[in-house]
C-alpha positions as CSV (number, residue, x, y, z in Angstrom):
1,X,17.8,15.6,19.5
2,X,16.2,15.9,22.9
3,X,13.3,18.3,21.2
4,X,12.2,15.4,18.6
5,X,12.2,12.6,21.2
6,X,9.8,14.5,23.5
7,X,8.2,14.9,19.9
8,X,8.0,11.3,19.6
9,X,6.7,10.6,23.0
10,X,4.4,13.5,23.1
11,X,2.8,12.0,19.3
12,X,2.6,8.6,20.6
13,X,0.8,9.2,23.6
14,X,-1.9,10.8,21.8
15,X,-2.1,8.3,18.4
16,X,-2.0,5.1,20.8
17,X,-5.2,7.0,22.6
18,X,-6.9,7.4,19.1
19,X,-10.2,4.7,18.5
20,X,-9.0,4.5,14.6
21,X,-5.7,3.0,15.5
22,X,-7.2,0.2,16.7
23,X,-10.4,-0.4,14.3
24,X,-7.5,0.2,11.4
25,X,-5.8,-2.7,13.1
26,X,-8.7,-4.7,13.6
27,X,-9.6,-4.8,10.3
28,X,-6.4,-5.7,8.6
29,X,-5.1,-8.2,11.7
30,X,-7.8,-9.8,12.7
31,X,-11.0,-9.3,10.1
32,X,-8.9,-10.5,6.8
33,X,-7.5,-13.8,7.9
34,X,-10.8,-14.8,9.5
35,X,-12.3,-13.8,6.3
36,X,-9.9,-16.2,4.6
37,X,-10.5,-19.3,7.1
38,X,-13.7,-19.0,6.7
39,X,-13.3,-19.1,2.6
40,X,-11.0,-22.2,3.0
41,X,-13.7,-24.0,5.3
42,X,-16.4,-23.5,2.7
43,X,-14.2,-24.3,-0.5
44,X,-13.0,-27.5,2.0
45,X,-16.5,-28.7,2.8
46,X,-18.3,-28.0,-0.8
47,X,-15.4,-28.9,-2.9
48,X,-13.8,-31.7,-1.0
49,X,-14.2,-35.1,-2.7
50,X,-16.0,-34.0,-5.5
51,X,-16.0,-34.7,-9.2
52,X,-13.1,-31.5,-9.3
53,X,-11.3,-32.8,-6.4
54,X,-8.8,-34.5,-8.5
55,X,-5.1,-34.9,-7.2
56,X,-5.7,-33.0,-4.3
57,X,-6.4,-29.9,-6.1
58,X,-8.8,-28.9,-3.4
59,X,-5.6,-29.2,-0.4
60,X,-3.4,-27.5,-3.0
61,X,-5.9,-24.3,-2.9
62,X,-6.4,-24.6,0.6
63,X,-3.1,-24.7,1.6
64,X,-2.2,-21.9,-0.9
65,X,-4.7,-19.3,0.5
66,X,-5.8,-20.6,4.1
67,X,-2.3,-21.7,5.5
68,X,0.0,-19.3,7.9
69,X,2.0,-18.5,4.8
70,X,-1.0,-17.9,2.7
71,X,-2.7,-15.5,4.9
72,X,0.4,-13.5,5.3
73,X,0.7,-13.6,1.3
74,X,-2.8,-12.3,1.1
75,X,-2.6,-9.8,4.1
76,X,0.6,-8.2,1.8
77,X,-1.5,-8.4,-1.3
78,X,-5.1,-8.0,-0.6
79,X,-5.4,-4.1,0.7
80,X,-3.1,-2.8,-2.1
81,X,-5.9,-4.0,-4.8
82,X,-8.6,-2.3,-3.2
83,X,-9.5,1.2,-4.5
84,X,-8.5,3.7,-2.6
85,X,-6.5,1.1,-1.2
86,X,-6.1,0.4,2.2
87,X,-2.8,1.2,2.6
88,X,-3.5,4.6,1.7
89,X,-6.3,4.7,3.7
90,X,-4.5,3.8,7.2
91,X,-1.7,6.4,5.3
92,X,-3.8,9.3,4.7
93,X,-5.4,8.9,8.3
94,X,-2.5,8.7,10.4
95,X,-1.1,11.8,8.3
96,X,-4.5,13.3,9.3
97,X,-4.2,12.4,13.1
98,X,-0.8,14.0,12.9
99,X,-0.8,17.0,10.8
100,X,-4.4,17.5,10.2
101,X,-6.0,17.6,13.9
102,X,-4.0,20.2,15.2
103,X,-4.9,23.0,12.1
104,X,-9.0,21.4,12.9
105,X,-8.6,21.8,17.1
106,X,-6.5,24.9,16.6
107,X,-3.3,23.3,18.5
108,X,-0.8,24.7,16.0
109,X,0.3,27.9,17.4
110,X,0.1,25.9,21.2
111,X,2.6,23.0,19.4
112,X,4.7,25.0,18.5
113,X,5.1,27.3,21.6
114,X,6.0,24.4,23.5
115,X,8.3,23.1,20.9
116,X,9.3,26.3,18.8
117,X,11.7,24.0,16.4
118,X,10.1,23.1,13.4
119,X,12.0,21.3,12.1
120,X,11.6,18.6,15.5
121,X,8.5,19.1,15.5
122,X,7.9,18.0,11.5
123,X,10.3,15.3,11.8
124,X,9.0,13.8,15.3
125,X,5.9,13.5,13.6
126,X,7.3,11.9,10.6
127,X,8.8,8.7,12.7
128,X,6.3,8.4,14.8
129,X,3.7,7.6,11.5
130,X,6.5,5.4,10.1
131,X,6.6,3.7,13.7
132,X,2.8,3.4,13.7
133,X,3.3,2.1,9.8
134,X,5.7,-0.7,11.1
135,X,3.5,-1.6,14.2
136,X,0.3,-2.1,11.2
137,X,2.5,-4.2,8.9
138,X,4.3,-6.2,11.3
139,X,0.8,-6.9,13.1
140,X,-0.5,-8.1,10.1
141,X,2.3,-10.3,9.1
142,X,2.3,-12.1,13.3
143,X,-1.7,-12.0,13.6
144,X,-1.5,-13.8,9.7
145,X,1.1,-16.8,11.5
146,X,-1.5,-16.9,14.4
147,X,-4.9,-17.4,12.3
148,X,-3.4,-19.3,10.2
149,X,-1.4,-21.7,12.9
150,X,-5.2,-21.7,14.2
151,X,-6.4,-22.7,10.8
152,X,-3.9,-25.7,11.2
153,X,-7.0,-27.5,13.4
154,X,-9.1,-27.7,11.2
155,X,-7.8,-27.0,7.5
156,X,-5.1,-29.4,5.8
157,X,-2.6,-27.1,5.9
158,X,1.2,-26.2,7.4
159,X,3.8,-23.6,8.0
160,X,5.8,-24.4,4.4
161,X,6.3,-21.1,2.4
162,X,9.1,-18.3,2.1
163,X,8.9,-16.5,4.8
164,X,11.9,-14.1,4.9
165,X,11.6,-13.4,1.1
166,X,7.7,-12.5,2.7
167,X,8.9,-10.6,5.5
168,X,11.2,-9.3,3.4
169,X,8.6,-7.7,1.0
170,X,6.8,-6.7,4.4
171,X,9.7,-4.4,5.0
172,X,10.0,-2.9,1.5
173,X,6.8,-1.9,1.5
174,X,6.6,0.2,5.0
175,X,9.6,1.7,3.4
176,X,7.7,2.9,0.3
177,X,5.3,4.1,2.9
178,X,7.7,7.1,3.6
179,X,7.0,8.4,0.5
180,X,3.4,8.1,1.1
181,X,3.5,9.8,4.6
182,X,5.2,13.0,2.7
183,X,2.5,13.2,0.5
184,X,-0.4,12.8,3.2
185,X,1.5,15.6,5.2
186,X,2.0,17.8,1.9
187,X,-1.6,17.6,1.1
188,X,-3.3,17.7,4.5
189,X,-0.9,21.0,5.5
190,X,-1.8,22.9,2.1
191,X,-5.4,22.3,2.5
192,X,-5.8,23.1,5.5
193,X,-8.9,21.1,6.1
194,X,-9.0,17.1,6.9
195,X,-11.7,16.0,5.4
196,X,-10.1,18.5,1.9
197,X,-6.8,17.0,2.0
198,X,-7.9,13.1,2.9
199,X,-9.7,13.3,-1.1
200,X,-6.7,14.8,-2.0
201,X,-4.7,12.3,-1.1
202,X,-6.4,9.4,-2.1
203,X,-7.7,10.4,-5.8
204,X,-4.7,13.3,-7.0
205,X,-2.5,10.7,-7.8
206,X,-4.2,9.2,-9.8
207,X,-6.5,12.0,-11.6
208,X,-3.0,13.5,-12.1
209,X,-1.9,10.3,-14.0
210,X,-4.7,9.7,-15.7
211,X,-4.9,12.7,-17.3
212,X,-1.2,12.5,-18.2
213,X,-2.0,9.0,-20.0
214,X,-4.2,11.0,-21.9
215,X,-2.1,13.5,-23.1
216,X,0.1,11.2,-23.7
217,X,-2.0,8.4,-26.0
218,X,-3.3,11.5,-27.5
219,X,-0.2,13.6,-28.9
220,X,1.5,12.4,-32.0
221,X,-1.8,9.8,-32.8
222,X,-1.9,9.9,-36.7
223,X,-5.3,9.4,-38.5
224,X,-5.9,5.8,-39.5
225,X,-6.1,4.7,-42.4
226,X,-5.0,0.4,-43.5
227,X,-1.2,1.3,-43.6
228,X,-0.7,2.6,-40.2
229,X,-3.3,1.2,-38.1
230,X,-0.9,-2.0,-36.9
231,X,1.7,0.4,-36.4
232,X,-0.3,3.1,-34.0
233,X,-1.6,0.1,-32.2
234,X,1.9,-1.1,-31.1
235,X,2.7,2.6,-30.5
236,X,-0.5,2.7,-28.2
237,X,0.1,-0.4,-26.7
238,X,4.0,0.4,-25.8
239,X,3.1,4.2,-24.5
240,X,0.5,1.9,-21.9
241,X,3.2,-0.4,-21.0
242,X,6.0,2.3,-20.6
243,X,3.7,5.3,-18.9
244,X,3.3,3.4,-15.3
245,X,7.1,3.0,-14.4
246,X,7.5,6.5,-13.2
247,X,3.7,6.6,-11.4
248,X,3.3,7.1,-8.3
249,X,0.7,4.4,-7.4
250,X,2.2,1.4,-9.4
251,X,5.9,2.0,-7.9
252,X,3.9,2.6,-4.0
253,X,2.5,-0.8,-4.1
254,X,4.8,-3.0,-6.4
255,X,6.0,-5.2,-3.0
256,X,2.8,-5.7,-2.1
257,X,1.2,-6.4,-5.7
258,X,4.5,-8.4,-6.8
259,X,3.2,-12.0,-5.1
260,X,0.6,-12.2,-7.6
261,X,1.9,-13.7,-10.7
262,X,3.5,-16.6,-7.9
263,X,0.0,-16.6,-6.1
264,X,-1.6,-17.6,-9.8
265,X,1.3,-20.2,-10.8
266,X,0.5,-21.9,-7.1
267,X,-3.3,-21.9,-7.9
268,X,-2.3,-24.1,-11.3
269,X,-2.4,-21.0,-14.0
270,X,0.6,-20.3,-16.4
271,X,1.5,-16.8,-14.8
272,X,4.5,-16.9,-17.3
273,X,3.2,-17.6,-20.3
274,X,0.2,-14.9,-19.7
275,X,0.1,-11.7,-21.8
276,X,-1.3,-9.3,-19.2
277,X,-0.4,-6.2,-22.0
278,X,-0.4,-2.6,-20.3
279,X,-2.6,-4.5,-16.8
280,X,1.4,-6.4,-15.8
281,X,2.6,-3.2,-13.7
282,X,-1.2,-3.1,-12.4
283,X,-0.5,-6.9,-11.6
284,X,3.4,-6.1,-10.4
285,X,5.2,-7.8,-13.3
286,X,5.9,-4.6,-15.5
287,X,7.9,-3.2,-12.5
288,X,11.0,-4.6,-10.4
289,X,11.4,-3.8,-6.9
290,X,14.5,-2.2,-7.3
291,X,13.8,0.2,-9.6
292,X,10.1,0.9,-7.5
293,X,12.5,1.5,-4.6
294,X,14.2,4.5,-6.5
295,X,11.5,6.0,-8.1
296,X,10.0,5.7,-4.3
297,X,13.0,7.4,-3.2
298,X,12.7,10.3,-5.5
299,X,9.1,10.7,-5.0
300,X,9.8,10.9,-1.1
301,X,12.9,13.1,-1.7
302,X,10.6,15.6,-3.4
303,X,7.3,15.5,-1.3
304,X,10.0,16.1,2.1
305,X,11.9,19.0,0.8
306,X,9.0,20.6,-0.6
307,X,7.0,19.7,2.9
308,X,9.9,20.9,5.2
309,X,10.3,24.1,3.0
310,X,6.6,24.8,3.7
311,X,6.6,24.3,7.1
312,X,9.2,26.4,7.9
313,X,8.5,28.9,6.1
314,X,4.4,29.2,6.4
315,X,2.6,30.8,9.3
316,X,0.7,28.5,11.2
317,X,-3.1,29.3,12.5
């Protein structure tokens, strides 16, 4: 116990001394919801009292994007739609501060002198990138109450919203995040080369399931002809819908994509009534949370034994 908690500290020290820690947190606590004031002032000035502005539609939007609640909403949502996204991003480098940099500065065979148990010395560096994961989420979801509280000054809008059910989704999706981290790790140890295993991490995934959609669609696809051709569409159409429930990347960021049918129905569209096809587990309809949690869980199970088996058993340059 004592050997991963001088782990901890040891890893801490140097990741709260690293400049991307902070330009990562800059960009997602502070750049995004001033980003999103700024949108709500302009749609507030331009739109306000116009021929559209009818029934306070133009409040409604405001108060839906621009409020505390809002920009938290949006802070959850917005970097899991990106592409890589930038979850992934702050994922893959954090796994690359903590597993990559010592292979690049040749610190690995020093490490583990000092600490000779692997195992404290893997699993040190685990919690302390699921600590720095906590510290970028929570920021985000505080900084998103303080813009938007700021926002309060000058935009017509208030605290109103559900914020445990928010924070709540906050907290479901650092825990997906552990899954993530034993990817990063796998990836960036194997490769043995940062740069190498960053790519790795943020296009294998989904190269791997795209070609697998492929295969899939492909095998068993009969020639048309006028009989069949209604019958292989709905067989096309059900193997899109079905494939993405044990993915990777739709189960990682179904808390964080899972606000968006509510974000549309709050904006006036008819979420429910929408046929999104094979795009709803894109959107984070086509996939609960609980079942994203287990498939998480299995993915993380995996990715650790396979990294701890590794790690123990590979020689270290």
């Amino acid at each position: 116990m004592n050997a991963t908690v001088n782990v901890i500290r040891a890893e801490l020290f140097k990741a709260l001394r690293k400049r991307r820690t902070y330009i990562l947190a800059a960009l997602q606590w502070v750049l995004l919801p001033v980003l999103v004031l700024i949108a709500g002032r302009v749609v507030q000035v331009n739109v306000s009292g116009s021929f559209v502005d009818e029934g306070e539609l133009v409040d409604t939007i405001i108060q839906v994007i621009a409020s505390p609640f809002g920009i938290a909403r949006l802070s959850l949502m917005g970097p899991s739609y990106v592409s890589p996204t930038f979850y992934m991003i702050v994922i893959a480098l954090f796994a690359a501060l903590l597993i990559g940099e010592e292979k690049s500065q040749n610190m690995w065979k020093t490490a583990l002198v000092a600490q000779p148990n692997r195992l404290a010395v893997l699993g040190g560096k685990f919690v302390v990138a699921m600590t720095l994961y906590a510290a970028f989420l929570l920021g985000a979801y505080l900084s998103s109450i303080l813009f938007g509280a700021i926002g309060m000054v000058f935009l017509p809008t208030n605290f109103t919203g559900e914020w445990g059910a928010l924070l709540g989704l906050y907290a479901l999706q650092w825990l997906h995040g552990a899954a993530a981290f034993m990817f990063a790790f796998l990836m960036i140890f194997l490769a043995r080369n940062i740069a190498l295993g960053i790519v790795m991490v943020f296009f294998l995934p989904a190269l791997l399931e795209g070609l697998y959609t492929v295969y899939r669609t492909a095998i068993g696809f009969q020639p048309l002809n006028r009989l069949n051709v209604i019958f292989q569409a709905l067989r096309l159409r059900t193997t899109l819908e079905e494939l993405p429930r044990y993915f990777f990347t739709y189960n990682q960021y179904a808390p964080a994509r899972s606000p968006t049918f509510e974000l549309v129905t709050a904006l006036g569209g008819d979420a429910a009534g929408s046929d999104f096809g094979p795009f709803s587990n894109f959107l984070g309809a086509g996939i609960t949370l609980s079942h994203a949690t287990l498939v998480m869980a299995g993915y993380a199970v995996f990715f650790g034994a396979l990294l701890t088996w590794l790690f123990l058993r590979r020689d270290v340059q």
